[in-house]
VOTIDO-527481 format. One record per residue: x, y, z of N, C-alpha, C, CB in turn; residue number from 1. Coordinates in Angstrom, 2 decimals. Glycine has a CB too. Example, Ala and Ser with C-alpha at 12.3 -4.5 7.8 and 13.67 -1.06 7.14 Angstrom:
BEGIN
npx 13.19 npy -5.69 npz 7.80 capx 12.30 capy -4.50 capz 7.80 cpx 13.20 cpy -3.30 cpz 7.80 cbpx 11.31 cbpy -4.47 cbpz 9.05 lumpa 1
npx 12.85 npy -2.25 npz 7.08 capx 13.67 capy -1.06 capz 7.14 cpx 12.90 cpy 0.03 cpz 7.87 cbpx 14.08 cbpy -0.60 cbpz 5.72 lumpa 2
! end
This chain:
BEGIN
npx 89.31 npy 127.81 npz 41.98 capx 90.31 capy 127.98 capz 40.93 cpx 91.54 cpy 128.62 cpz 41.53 cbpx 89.75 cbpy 128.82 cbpz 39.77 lumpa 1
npx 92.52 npy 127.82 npz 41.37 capx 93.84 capy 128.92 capz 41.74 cpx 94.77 cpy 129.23 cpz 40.41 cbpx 95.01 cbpy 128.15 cbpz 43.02 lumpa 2
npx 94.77 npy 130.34 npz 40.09 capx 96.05 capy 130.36 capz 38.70 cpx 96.89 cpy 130.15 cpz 38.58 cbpx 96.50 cbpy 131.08 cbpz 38.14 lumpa 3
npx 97.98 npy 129.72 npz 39.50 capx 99.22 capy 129.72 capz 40.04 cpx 99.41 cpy 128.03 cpz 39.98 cbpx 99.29 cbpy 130.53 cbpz 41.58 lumpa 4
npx 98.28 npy 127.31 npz 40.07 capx 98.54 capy 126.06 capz 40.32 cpx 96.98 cpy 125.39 cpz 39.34 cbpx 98.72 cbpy 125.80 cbpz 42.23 lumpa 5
npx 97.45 npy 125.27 npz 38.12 capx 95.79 capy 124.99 capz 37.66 cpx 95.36 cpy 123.30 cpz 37.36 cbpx 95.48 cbpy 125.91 cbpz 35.99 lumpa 6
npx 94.42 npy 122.87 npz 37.63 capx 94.39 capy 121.84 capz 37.38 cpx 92.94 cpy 121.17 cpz 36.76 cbpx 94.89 cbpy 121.43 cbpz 38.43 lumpa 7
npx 94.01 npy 120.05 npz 35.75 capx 93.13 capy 119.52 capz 35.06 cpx 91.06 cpy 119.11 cpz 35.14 cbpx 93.94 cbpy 118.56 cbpz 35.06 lumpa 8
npx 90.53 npy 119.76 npz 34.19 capx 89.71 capy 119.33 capz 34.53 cpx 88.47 cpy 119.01 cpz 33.36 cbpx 89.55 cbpy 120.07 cbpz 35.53 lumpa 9
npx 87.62 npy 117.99 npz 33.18 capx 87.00 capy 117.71 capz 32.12 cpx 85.85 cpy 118.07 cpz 31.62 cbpx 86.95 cbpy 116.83 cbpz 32.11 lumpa 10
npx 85.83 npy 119.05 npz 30.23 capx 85.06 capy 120.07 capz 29.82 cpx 84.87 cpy 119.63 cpz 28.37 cbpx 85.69 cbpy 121.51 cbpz 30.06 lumpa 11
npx 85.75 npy 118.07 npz 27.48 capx 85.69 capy 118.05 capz 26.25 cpx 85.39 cpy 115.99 cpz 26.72 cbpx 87.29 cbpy 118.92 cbpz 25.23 lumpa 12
npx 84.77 npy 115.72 npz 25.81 capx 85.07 capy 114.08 capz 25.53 cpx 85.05 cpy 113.93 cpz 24.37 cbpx 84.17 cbpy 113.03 cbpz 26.05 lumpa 13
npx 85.14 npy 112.79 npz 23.71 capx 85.12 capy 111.81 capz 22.95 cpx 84.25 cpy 110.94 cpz 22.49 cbpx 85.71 cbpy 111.35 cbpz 23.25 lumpa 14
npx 83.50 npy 110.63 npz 21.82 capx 82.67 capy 109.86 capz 21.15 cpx 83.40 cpy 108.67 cpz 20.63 cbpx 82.03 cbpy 110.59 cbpz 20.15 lumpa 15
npx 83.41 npy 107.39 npz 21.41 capx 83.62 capy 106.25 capz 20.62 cpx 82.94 cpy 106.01 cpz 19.32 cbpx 83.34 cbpy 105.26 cbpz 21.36 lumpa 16
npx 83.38 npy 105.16 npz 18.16 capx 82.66 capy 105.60 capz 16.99 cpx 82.16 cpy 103.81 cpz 17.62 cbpx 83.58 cbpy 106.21 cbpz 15.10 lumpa 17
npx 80.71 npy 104.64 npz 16.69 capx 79.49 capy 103.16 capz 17.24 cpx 79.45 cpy 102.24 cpz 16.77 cbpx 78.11 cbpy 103.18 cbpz 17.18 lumpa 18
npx 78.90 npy 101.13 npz 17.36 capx 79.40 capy 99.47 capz 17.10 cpx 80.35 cpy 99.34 cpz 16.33 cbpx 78.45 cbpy 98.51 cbpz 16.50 lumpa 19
npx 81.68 npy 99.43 npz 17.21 capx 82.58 capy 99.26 capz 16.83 cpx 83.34 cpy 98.41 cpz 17.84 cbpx 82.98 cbpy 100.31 cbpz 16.43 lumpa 20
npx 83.73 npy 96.99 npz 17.78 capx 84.44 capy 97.02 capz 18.62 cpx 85.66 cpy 96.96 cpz 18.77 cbpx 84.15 cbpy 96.52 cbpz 19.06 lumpa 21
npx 86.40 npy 97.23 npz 17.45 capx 87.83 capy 97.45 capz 17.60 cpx 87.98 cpy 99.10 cpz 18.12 cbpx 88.63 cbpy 97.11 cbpz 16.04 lumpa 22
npx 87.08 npy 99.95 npz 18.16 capx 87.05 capy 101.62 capz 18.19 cpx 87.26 cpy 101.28 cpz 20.15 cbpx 85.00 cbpy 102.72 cbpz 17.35 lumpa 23
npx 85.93 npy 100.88 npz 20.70 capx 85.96 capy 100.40 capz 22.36 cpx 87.12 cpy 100.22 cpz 22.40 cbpx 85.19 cbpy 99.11 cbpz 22.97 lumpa 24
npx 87.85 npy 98.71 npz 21.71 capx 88.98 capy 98.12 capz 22.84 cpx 90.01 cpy 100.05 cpz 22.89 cbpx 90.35 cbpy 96.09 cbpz 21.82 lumpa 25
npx 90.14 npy 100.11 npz 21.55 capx 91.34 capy 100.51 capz 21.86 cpx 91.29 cpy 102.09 cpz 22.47 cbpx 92.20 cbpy 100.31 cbpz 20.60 lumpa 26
npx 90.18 npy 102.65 npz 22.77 capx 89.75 capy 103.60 capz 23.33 cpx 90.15 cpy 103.29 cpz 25.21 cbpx 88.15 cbpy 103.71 cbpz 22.78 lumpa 27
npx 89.98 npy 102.06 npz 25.28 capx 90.30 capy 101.66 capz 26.54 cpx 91.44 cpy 101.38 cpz 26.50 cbpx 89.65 cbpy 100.73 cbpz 27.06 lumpa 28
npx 92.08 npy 101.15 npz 25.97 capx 93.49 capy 100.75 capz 25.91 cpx 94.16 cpy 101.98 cpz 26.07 cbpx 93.93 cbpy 100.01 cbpz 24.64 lumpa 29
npx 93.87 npy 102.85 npz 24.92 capx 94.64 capy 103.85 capz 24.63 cpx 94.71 cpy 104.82 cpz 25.84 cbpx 94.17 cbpy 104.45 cbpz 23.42 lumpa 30
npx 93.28 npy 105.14 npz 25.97 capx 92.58 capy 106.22 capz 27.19 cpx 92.15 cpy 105.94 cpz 28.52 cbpx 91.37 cbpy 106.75 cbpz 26.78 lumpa 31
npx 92.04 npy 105.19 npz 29.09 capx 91.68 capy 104.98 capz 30.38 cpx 90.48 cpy 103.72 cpz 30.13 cbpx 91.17 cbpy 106.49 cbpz 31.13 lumpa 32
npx 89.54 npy 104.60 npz 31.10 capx 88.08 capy 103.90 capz 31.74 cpx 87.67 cpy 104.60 cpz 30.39 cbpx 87.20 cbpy 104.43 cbpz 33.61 lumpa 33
npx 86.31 npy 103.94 npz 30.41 capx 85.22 capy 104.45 capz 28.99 cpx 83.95 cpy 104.39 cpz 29.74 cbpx 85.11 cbpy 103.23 cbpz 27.36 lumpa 34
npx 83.36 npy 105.58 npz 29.86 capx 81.90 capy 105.50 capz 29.94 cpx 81.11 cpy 104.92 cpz 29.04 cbpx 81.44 cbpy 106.57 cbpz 30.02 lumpa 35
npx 80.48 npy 103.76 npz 29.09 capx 79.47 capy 103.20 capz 28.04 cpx 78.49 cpy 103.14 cpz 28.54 cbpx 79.63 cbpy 102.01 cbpz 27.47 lumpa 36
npx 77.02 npy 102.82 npz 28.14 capx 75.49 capy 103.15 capz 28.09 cpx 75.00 cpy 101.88 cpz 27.93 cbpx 74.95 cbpy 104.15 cbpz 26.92 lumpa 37
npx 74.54 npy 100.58 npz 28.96 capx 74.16 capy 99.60 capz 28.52 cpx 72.46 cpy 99.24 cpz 28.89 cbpx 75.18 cbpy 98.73 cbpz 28.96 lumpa 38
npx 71.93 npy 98.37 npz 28.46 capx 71.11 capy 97.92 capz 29.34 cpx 70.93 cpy 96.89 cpz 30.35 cbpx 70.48 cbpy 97.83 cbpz 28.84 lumpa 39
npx 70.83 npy 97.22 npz 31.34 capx 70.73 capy 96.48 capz 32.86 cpx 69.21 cpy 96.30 cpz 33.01 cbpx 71.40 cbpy 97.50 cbpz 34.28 lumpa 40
npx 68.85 npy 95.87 npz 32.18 capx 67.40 capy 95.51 capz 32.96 cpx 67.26 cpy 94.05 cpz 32.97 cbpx 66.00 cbpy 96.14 cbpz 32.18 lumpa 41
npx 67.46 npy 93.26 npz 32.60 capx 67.33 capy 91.76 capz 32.67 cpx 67.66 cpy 91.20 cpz 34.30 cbpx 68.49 cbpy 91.07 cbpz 31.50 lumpa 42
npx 67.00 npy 90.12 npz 34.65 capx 67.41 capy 89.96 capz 35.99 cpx 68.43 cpy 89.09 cpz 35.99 cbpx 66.42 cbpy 89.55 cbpz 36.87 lumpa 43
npx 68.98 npy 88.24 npz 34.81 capx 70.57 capy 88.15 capz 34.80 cpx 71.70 cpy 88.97 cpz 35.41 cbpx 70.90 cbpy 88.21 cbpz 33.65 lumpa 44
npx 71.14 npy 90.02 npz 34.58 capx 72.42 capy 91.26 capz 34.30 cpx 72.47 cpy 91.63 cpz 36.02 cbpx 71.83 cbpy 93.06 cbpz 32.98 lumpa 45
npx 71.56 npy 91.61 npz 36.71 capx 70.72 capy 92.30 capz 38.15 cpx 70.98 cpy 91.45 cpz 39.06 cbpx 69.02 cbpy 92.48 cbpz 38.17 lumpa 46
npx 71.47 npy 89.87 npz 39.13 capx 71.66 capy 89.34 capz 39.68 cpx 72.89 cpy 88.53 cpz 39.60 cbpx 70.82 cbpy 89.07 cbpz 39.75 lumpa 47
npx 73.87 npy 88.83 npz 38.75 capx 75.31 capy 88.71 capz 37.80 cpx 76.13 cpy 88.36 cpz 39.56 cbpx 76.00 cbpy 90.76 cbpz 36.55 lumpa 48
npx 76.49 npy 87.14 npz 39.43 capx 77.56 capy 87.00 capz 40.87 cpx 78.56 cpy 86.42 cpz 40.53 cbpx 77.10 cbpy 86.18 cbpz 42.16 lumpa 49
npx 79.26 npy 86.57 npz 39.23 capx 80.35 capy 86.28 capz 38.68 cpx 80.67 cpy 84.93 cpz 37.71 cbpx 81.05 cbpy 86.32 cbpz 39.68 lumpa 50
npx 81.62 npy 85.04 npz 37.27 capx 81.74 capy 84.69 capz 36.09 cpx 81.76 cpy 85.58 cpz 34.59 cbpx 80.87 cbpy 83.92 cbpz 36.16 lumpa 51
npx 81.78 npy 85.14 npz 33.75 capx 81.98 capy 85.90 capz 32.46 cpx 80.38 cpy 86.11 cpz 31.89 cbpx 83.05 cbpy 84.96 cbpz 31.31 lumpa 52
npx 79.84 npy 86.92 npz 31.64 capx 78.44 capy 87.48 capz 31.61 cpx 77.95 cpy 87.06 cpz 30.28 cbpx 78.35 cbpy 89.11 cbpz 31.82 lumpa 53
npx 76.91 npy 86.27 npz 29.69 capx 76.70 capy 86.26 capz 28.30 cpx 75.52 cpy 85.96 cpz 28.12 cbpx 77.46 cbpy 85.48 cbpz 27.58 lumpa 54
npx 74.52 npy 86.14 npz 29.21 capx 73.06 capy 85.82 capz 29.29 cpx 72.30 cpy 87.27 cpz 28.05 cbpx 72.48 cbpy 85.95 cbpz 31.39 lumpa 55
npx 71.54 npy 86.51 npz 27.35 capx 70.40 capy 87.53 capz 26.41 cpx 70.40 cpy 88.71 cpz 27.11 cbpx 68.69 cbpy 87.00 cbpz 26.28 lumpa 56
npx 70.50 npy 89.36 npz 26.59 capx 70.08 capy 91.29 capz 27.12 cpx 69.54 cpy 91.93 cpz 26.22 cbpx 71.34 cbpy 92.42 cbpz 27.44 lumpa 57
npx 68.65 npy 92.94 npz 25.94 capx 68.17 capy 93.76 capz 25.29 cpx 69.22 cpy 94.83 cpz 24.89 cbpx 67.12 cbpy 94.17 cbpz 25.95 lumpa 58
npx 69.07 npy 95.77 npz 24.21 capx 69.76 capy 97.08 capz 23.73 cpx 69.25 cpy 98.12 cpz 23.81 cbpx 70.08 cbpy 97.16 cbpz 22.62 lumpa 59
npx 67.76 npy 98.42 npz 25.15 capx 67.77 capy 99.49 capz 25.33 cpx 68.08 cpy 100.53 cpz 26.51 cbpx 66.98 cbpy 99.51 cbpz 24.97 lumpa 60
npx 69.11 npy 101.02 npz 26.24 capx 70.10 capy 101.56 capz 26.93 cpx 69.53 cpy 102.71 cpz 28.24 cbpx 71.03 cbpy 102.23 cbpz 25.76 lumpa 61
npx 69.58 npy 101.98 npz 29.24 capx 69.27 capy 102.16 capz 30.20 cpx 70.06 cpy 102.66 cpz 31.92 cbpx 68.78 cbpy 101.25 cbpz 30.00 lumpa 62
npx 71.43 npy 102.43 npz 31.75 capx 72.70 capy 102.36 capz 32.87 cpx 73.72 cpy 102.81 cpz 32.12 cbpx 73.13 cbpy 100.85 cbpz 33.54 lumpa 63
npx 74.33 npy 103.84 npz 33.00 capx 75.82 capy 103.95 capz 32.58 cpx 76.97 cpy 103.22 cpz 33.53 cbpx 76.17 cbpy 105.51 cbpz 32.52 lumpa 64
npx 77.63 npy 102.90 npz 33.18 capx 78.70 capy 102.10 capz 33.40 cpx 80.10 cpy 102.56 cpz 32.86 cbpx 78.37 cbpy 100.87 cbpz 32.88 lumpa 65
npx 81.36 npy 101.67 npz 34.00 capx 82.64 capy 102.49 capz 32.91 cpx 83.11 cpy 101.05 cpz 32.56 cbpx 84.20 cbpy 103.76 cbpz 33.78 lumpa 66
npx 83.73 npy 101.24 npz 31.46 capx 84.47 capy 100.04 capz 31.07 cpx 85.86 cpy 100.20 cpz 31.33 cbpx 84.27 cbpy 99.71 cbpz 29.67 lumpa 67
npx 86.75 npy 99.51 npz 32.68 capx 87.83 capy 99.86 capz 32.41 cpx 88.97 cpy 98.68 cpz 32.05 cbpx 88.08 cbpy 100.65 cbpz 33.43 lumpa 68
npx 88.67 npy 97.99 npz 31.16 capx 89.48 capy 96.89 capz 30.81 cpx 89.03 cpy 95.53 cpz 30.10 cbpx 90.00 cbpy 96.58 cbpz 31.93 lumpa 69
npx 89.39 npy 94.89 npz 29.26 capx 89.07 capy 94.10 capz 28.78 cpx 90.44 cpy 92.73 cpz 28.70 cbpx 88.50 cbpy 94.79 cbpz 27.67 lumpa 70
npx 89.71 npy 90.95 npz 28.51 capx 90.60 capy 90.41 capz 27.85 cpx 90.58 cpy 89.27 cpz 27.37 cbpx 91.41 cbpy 90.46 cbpz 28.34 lumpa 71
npx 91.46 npy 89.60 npz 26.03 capx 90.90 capy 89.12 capz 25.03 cpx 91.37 cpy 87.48 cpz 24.82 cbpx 91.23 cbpy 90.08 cbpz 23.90 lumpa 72
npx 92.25 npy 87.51 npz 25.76 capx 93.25 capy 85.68 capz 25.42 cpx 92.09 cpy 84.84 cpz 26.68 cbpx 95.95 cbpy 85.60 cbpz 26.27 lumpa 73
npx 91.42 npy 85.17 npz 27.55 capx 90.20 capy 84.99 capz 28.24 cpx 90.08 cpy 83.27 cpz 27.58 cbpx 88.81 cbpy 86.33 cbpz 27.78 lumpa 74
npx 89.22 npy 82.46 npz 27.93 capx 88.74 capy 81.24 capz 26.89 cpx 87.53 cpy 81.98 cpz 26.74 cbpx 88.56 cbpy 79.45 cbpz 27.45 lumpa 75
npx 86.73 npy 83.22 npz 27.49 capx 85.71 capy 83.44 capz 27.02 cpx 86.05 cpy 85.21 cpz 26.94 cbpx 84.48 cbpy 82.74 cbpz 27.90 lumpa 76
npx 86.18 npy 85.80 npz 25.88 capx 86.85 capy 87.34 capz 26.18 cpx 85.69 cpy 88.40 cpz 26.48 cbpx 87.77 cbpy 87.97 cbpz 24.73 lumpa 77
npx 86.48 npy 89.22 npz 27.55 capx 85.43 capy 89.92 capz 27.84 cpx 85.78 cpy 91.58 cpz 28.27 cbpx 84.74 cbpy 89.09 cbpz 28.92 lumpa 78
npx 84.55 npy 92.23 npz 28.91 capx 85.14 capy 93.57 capz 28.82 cpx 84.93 cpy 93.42 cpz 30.43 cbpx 84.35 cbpy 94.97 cbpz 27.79 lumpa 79
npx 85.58 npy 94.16 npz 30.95 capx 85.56 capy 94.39 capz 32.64 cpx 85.03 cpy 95.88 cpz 33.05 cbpx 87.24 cbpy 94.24 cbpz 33.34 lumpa 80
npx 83.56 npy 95.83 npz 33.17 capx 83.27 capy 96.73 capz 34.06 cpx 82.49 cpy 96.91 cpz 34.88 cbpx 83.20 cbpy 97.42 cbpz 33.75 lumpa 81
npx 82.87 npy 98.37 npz 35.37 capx 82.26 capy 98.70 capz 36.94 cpx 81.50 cpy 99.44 cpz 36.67 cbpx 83.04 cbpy 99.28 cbpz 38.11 lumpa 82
npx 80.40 npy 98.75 npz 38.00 capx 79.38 capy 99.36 capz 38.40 cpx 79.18 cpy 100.31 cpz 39.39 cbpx 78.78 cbpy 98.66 cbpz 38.58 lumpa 83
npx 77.91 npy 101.05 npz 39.63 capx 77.63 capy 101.61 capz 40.75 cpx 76.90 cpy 101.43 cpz 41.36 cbpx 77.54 cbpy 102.39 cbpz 40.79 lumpa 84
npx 76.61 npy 100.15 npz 41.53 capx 75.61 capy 99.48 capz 42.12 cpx 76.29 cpy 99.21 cpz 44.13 cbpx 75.38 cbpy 97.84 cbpz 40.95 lumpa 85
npx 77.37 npy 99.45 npz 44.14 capx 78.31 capy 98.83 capz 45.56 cpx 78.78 cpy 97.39 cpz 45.34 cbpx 77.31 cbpy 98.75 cbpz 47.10 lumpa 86
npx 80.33 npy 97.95 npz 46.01 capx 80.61 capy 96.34 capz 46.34 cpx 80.50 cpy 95.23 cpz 46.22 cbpx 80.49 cbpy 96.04 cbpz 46.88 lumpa 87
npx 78.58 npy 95.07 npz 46.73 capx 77.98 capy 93.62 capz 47.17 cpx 77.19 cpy 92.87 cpz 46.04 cbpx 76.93 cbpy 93.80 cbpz 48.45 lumpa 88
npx 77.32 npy 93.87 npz 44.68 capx 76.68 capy 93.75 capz 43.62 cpx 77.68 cpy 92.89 cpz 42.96 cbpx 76.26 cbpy 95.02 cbpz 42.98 lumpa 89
npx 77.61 npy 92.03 npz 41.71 capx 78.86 capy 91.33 capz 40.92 cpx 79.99 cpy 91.06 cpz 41.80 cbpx 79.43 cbpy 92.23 cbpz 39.72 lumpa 90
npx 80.95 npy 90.94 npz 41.08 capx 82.26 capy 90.66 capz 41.58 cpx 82.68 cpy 91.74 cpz 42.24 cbpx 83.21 cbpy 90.30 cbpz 40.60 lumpa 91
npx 82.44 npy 91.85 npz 43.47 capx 82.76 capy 93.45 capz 43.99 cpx 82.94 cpy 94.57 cpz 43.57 cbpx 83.56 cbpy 93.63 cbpz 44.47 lumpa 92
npx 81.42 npy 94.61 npz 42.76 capx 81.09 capy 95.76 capz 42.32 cpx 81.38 cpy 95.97 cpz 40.42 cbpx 81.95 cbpy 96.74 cbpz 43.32 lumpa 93
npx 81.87 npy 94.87 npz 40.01 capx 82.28 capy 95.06 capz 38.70 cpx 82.16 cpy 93.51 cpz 37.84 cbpx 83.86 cbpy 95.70 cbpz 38.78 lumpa 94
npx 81.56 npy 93.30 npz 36.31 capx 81.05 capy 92.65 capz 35.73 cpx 81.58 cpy 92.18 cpz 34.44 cbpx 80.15 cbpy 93.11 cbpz 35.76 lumpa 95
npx 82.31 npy 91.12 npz 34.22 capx 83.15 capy 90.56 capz 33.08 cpx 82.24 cpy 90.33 cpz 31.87 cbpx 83.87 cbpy 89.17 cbpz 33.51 lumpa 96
npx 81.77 npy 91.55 npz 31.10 capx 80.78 capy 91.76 capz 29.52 cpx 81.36 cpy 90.67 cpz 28.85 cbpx 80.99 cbpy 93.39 cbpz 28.42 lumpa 97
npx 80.81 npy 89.75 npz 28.12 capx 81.23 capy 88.88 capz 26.86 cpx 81.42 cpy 89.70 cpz 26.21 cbpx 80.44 cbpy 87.93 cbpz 26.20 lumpa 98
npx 82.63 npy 89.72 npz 25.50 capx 82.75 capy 90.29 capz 24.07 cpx 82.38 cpy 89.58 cpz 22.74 cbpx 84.06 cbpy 90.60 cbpz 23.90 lumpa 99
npx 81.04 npy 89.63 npz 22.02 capx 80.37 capy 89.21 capz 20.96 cpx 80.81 cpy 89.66 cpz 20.15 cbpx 79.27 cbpy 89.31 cbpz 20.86 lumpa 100
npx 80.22 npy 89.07 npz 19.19 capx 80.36 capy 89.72 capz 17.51 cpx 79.08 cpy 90.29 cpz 16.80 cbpx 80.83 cbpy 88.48 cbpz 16.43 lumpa 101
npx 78.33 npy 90.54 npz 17.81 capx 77.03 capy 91.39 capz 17.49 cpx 77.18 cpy 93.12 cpz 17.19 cbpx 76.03 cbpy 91.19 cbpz 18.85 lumpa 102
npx 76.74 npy 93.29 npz 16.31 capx 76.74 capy 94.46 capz 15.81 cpx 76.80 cpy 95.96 cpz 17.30 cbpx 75.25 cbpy 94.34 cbpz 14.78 lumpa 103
npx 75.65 npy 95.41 npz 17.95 capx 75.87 capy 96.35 capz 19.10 cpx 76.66 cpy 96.12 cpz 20.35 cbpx 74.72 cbpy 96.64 cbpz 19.54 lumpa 104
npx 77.43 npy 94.70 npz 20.68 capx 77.64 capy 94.57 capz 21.93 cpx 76.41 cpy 94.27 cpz 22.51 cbpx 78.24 cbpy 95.62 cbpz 22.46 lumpa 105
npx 77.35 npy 93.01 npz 23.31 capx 76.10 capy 92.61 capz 24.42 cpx 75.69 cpy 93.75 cpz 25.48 cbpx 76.60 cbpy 91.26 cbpz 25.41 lumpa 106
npx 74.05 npy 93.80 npz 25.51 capx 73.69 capy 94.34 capz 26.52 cpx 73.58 cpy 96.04 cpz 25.78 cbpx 74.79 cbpy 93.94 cbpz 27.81 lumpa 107
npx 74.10 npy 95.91 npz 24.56 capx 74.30 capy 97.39 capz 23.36 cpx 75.60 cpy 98.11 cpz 24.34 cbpx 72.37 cbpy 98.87 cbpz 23.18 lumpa 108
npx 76.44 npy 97.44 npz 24.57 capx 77.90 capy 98.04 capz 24.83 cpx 78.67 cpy 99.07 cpz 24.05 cbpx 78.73 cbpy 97.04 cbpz 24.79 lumpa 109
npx 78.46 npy 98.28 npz 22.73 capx 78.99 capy 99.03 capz 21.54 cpx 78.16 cpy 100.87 cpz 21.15 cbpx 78.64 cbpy 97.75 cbpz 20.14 lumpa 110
npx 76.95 npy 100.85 npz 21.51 capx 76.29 capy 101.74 capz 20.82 cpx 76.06 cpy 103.29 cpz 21.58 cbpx 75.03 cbpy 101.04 cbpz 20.49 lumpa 111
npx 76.97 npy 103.49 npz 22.53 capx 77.14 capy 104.89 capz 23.22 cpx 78.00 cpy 104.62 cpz 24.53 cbpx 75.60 cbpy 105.61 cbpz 23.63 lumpa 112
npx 79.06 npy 105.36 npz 23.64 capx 80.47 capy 105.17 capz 24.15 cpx 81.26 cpy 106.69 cpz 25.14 cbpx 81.40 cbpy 104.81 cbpz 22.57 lumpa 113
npx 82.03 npy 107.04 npz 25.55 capx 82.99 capy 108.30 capz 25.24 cpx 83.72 cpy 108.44 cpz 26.74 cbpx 82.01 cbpy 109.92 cbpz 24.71 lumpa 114
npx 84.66 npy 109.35 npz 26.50 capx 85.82 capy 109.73 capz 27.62 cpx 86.00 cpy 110.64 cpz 27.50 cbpx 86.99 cbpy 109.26 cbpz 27.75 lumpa 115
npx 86.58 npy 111.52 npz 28.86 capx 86.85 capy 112.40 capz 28.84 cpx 88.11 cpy 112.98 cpz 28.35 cbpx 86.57 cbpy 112.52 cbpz 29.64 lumpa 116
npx 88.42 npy 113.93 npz 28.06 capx 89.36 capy 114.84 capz 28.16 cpx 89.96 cpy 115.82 cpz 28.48 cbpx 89.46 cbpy 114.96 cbpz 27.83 lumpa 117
npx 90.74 npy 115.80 npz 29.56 capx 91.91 capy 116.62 capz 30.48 cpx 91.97 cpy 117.94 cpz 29.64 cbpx 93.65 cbpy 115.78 cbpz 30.58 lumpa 118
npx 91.17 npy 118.96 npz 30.04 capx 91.31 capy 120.88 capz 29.85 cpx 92.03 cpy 121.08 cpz 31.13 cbpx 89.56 cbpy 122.03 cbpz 29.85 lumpa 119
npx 92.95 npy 122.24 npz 30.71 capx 93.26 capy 122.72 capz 31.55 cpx 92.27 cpy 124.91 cpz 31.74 cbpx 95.00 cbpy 122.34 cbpz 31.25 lumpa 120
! end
């Protein structure tokens, strides 16, 4: 800690409000990256080497992931995120979510959301 020079650091977040997906986009829009809570267990999801993602997934929430972008004029719209899986995983390292009209989000995208917020 120096007092003289203090810097930001994250001690508060945000709760996306759940299955929502107008609450997501614009949480990402508004705020950055979004930590979301999906499930990765399918060997789709595990073996994902690009393209726009829309294979069956379950909703029990298993991986965190950030969502940092989505889009929506797409022919297939989707959310863009990264993993921590490395690099050699998806599209170097990051996975184009279909954006559904399912109550939870594919993969339960929608259903545990949040970001941080900058304390000083």
């Amino acid at each position: 800690f120096d007092p003289p020079n203090p810097q930001p650091h994250s001690t508060w977040y945000v709760n996306v409000t759940k299955a929502s997906k107008p609450a997501l986009l614009a949480a990402i829009a508004l705020s950055g990256p979004v930590s979301v809570a999906i499930d990765a267990g399918s060997r789709a999801f595990q073996h994902y080497g690009g393209g726009v993602f829309n294979s069956p997934c379950n909703t029990t929430l298993d991986h965190g992931v950030l969502a940092v972008g989505y889009d929506l004029e797409a022919i297939e719209p989707y959310y863009l995120v990264k993993n921590s899986w490395g690099a050699s995983w998806g599209d170097k390292g990051y996975i184009k979510m279909a954006i559904d009209d399912s109550l939870k989000g594919i993969c339960g995208i929608l259903l545990d959301a949040s970001y941080p917020i900058a304390a000083f």
